[in-house]
RODO-2510 file (C-alpha; in nm, 4 decimals, decimal comma):
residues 260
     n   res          X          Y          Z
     1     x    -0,4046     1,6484     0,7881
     2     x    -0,1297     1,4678     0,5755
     3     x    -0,1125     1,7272     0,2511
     4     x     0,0680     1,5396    -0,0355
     5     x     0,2327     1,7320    -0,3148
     6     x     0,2652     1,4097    -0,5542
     7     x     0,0191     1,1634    -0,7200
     8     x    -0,1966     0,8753    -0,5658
     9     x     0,1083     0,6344    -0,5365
    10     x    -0,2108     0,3466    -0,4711
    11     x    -0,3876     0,4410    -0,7715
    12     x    -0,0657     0,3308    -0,9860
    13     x    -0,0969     0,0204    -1,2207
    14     x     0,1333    -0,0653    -1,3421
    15     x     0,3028     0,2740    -1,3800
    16     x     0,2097     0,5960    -1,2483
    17     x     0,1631     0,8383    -1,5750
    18     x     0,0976     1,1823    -1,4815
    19     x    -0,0698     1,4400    -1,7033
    20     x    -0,1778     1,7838    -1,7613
    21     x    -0,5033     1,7356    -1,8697
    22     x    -0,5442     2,0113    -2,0779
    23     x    -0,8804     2,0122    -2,2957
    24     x    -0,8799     2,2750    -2,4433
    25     x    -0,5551     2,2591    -2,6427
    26     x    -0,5425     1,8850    -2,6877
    27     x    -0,9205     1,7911    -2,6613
    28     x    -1,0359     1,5485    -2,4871
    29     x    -0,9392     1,1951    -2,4811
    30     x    -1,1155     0,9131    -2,4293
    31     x    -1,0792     0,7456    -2,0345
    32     x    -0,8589     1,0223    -1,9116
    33     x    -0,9535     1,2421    -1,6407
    34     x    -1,2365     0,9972    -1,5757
    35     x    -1,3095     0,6110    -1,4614
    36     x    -1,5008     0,5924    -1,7992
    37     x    -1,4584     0,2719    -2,0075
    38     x    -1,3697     0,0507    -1,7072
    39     x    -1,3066    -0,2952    -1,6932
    40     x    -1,5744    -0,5596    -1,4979
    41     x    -1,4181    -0,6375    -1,1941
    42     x    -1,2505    -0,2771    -1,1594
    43     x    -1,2495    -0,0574    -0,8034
    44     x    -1,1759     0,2531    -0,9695
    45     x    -1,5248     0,3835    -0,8825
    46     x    -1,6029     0,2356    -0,5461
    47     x    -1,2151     0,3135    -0,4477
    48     x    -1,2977     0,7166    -0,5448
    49     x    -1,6410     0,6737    -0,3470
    50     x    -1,4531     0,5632    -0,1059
    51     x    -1,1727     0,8536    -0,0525
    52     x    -1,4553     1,1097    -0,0583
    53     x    -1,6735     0,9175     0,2452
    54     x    -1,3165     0,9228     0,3783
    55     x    -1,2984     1,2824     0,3806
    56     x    -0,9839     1,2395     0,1094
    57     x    -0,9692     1,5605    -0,1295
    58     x    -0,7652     1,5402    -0,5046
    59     x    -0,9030     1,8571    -0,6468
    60     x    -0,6834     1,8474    -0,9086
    61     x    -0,6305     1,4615    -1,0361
    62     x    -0,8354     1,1475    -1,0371
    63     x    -0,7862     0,7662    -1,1967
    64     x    -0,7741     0,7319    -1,5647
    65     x    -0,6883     0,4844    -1,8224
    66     x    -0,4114     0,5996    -2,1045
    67     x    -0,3056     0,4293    -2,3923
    68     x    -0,0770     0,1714    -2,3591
    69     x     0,0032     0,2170    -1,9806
    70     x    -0,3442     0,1256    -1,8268
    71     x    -0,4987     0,2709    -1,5193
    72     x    -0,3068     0,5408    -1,3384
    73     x    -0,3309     0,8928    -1,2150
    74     x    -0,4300     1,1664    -1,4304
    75     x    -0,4713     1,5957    -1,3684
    76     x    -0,7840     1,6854    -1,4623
    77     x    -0,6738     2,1032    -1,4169
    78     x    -0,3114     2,2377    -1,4686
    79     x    -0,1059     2,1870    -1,1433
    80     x     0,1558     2,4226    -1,0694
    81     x     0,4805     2,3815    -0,8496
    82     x     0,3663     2,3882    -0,4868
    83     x     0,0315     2,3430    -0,5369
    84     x    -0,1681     2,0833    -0,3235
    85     x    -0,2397     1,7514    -0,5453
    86     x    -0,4064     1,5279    -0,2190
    87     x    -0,4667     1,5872     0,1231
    88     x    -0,5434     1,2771     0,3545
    89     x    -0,6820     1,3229     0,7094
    90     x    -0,4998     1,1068     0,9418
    91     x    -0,7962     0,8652     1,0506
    92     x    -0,7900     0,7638     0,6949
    93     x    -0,4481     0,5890     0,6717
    94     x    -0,4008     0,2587     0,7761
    95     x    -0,1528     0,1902     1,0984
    96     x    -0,0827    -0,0677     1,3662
    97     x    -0,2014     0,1427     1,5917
    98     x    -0,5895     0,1721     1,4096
    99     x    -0,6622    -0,1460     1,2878
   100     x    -0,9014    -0,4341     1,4127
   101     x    -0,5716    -0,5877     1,6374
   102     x    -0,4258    -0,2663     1,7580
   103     x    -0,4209    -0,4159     2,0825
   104     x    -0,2369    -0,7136     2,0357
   105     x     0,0058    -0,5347     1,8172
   106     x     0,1097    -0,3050     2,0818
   107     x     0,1429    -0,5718     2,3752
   108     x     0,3197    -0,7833     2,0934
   109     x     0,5603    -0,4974     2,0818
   110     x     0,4492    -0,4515     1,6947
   111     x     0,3432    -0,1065     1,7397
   112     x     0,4927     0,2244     1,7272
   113     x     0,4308     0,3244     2,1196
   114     x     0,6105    -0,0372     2,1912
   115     x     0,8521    -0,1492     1,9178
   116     x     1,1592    -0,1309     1,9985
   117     x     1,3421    -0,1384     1,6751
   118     x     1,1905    -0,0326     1,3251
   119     x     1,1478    -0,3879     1,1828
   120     x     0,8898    -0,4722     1,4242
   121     x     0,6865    -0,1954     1,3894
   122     x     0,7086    -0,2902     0,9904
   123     x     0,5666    -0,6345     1,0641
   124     x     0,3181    -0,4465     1,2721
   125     x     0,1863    -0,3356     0,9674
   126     x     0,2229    -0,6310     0,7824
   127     x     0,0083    -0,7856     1,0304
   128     x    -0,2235    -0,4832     1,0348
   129     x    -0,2566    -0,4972     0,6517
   130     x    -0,3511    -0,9041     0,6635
   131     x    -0,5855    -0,8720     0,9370
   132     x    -0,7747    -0,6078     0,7760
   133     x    -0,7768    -0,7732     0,4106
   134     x    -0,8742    -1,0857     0,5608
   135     x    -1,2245    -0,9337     0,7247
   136     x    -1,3094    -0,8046     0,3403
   137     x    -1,6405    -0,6284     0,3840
   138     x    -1,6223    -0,5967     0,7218
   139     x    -1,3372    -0,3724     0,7104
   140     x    -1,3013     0,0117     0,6794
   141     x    -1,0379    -0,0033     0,4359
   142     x    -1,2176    -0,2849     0,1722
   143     x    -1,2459    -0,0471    -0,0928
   144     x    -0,9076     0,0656    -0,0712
   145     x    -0,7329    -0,2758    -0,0402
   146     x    -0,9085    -0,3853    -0,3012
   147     x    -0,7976    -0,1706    -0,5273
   148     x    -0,4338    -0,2600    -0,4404
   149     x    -0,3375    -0,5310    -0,7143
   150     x    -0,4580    -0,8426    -0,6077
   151     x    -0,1182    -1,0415    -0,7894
   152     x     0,2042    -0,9081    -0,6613
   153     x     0,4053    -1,1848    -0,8370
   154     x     0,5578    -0,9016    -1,0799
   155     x     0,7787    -0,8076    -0,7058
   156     x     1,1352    -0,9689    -0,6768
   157     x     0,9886    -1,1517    -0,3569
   158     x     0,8484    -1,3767    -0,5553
   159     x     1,0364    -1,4666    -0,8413
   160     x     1,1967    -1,7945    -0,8787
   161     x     1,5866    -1,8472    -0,7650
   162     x     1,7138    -1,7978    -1,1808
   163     x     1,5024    -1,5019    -1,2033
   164     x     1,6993    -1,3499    -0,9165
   165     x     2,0182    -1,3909    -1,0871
   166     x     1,9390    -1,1047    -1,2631
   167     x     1,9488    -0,8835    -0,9228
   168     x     2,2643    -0,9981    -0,8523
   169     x     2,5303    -0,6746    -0,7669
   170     x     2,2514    -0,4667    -0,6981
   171     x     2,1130    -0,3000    -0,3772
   172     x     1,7294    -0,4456    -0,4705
   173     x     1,9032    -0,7842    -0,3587
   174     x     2,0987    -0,6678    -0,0809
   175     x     1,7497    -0,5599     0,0637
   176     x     1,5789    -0,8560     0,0152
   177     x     1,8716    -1,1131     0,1506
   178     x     1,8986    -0,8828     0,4958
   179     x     2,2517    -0,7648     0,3902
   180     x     2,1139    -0,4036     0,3826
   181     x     1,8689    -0,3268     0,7109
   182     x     1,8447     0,0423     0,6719
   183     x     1,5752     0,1497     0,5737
   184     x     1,3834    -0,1235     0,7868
   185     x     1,1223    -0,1551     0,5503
   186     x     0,9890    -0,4570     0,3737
   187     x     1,0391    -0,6547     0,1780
   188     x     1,3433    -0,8096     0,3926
   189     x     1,4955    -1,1757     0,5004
   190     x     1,0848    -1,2384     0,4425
   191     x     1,0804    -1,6110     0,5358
   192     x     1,2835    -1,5317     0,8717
   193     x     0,9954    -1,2823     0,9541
   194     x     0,7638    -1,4976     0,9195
   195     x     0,8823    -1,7725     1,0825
   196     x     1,0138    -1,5407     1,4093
   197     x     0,7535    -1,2777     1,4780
   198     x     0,4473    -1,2807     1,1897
   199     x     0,3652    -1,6769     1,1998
   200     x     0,3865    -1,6759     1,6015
   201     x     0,2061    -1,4004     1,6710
   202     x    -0,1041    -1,5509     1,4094
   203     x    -0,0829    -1,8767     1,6648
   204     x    -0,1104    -1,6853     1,9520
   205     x    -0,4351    -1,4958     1,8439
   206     x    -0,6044    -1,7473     1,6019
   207     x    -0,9186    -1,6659     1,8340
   208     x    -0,9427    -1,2932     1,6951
   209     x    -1,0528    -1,5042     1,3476
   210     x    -0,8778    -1,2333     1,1659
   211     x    -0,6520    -1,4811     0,9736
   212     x    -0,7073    -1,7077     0,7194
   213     x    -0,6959    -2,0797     0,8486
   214     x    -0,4223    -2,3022     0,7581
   215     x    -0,0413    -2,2291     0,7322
   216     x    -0,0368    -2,2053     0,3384
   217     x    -0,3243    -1,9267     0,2846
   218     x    -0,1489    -1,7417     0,6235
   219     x     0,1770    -1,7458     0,3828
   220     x    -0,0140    -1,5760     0,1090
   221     x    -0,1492    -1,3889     0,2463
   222     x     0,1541    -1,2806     0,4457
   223     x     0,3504    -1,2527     0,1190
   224     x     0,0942    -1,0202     0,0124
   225     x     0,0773    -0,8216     0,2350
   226     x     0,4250    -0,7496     0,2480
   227     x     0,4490    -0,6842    -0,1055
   228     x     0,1425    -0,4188    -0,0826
   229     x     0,3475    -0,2761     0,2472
   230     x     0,6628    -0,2889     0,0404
   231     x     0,4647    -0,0858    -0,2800
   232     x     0,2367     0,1438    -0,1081
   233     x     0,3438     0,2167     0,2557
   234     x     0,5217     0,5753     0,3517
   235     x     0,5903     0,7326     0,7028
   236     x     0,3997     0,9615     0,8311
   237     x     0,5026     1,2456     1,0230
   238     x     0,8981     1,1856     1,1284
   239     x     0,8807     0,8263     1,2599
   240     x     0,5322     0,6542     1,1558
   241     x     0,5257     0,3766     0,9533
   242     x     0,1758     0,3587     0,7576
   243     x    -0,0085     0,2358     0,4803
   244     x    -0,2264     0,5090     0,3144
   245     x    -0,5672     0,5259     0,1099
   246     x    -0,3609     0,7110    -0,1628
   247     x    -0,0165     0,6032    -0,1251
   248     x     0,0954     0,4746     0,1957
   249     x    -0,1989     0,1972     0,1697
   250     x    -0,4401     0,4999     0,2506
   251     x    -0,5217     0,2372     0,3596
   252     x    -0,2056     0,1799     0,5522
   253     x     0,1807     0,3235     0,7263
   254     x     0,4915     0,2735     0,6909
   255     x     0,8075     0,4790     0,7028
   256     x     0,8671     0,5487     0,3447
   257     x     0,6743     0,7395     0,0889
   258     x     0,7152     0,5307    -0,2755
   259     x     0,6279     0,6504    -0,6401
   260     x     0,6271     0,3170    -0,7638
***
């Protein structure tokens, strides 16, 4: 099992805020340490449902909505240094090598067993991470994806060429133009990854009918999915790039573990 000393870096929108939350000297506030007071159209409590069918323990924290930052991760006892905050089983993060096109992502060389250099296996998951989101219900990881926010325009992918002006000089940029390839992770040179391995392989297995039709929705979706890789993906182990259900797109892999 995967035991994670931090917070639930999924569970984080759009900041992570992490509290002691200690009644008895502060009393108790309204929305933290619960999913009380949500908002219609909020996963909070089908996401939680979801990590305990999943066999996902957080003993010590669960989502909460403070004042003036939203919904986020809160303690609900006092955590000391070293103690365990989450502990995911394996089966319950997201990977190339678990998802409904396992298969095709290995023989595509998009998997860890066959990639042969680290940005593959990171469109792997891309790939992984669209496939599953497009078969909604059907999937195992629908309440977890769905939790992920739904409009990732806030990311630097996205933003419009005077908006990036503002990156300019830093390493953010660098990343995203290819200068920088280490780390391997996304987002990187996007548009060339989609054009050279995400957009052929989606040809090549239209017949799965795990993609959206149409170039455009593919796109978005693809962009999506990279930016929820790019957020919420961590490795697992030494060399396992994965999306988790609690941080990592536990839900999904990938080689880096993010706070935000």
């Amino acid at each position: 099992k995967i035991e994670i000393v931090t917070v639930y870096l999924a569970c984080v929108r759009p900041l992570p805020l992490f509290e002691q939350a200690n009644m008895g000297k502060r009393g108790k506030q309204p929305g933290v340490g619960s999913v009380s007071g949500e908002k219609p159209g909020d996963t909070s409590k089908s996401f939680l449902t979801w990590l305990s069918a999943n066999g996902v323990q957080h003993p010590r924290c669960t989502i909460g909505y403070l004042p003036g930052t939203g919904r986020g991760v809160v303690a609900t006892k006092p955590i000391k240094a070293g103690d365990q905050v989450v502990e995911v089983p394996d089966d319950a993060v997201c990977m190339a090598e678990n998802c409904c096109i396992a298969e095709q992502l290995e023989d595509a060389g998009l998997a860890k067993a066959t990639a042969v250099d680290p940005m593959q296996e990171v469109q792997g998951l891309i790939l992984a991470v669209m496939a599953e989101r497009y078969k909604a219900k059907a999937s195992r990881w629908r309440e977890y994806l769905d939790f992920i926010p739904q409009d990732m325009t806030h990311m630097p992918m996205f933003w419009k060429e005077e908006e990036l002006r503002e990156l300019r000089g830093t390493a953010a940029l660098d990343k995203m133009e290819g200068k920088v390839q280490v780390p391997a992770d996304a987002p990187t040179q996007v548009q060339l990854a989609w054009e050279d391995v995400a957009k052929p392989f989606i040809e090549k297995h239209r017949d799965l009918k795990v993609f959206p039709q149409g170039e455009a929705a593919c796109w978005d979706l693809y962009r999506w999915a990279t930016a929820a890789v790019a957020s919420y993906s961590f490795i697992l182990g030494d060399d396992h790039y994965q999306v988790s259900g609690h941080g990592a797109l536990l839900g999904c892999t990938e080689p880096h573990h993010r706070q935000g």
